[in-house]
Phi, psi and omega in degrees: 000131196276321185239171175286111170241139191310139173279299195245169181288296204250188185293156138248174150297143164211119176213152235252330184230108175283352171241087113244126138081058153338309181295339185253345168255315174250076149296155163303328185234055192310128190249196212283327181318330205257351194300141197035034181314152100352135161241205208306346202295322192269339177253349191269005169270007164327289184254149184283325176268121197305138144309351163271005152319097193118325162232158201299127176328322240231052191249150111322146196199116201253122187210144171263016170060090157299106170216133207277335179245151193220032161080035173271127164124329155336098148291306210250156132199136162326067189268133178228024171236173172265168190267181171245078201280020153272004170312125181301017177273328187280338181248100203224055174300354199249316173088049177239048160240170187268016186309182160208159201297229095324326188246037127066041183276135180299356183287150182285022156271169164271175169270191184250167207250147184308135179247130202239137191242173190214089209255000000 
């Protein structure tokens, strides 16, 4: 794939040092503004030059994640850390996310997640 395509439909958030000034990033009650935020991890692989470069860890920085390849195609993926189930993607009482199903369906839910046993 030659260009890029948006991660997200619209900008999201991303900021790099989440304990400083907690409250414009971790509110306790996160609102539609915070939807499908980010931390640094997902915008500083865009580029070989970090985008906080230059600038205070703790600046938010709104990008739709510019990325060239875009899961179509995707069985699997690894994770080897846990997840964050207070992300507002996880917490979605409202149905006002960009999720997508497994079969990468246009409905905002989630799918339900694979259970992997090991004998």
């Amino acid at each position: 794939m030659d260009s890029r395509v948006n991660r997200y439909s619209s900008t999201t958030k991303h900021k790099r040092d989440t304990s400083t000034n907690q409250s414009d990033y971790l509110p306790s009650s996160p609102d539609s503004t915070l939807l499908n935020r980010g931390c640094y991890n997902l915008l500083r692989h865009t580029a070989k030059i970090d985008p906080w470069n230059g600038q205070n860890d703790a600046t938010i920085i709104d990008s739709q994640i510019p990325q060239y390849a875009t899961g179509k195609g995707i069985d699997l993926i690894v994770c080897d850390e846990d997840m964050w189930f207070g992300h507002i993607e996880f917490m979605n009482p409202s149905g006002i996310t960009d999720i997508k199903q497994s079969d990468n369906a246009t409905a905002a839910s989630t799918a339900a997640p694979v259970q992997l046993c090991w004998n």
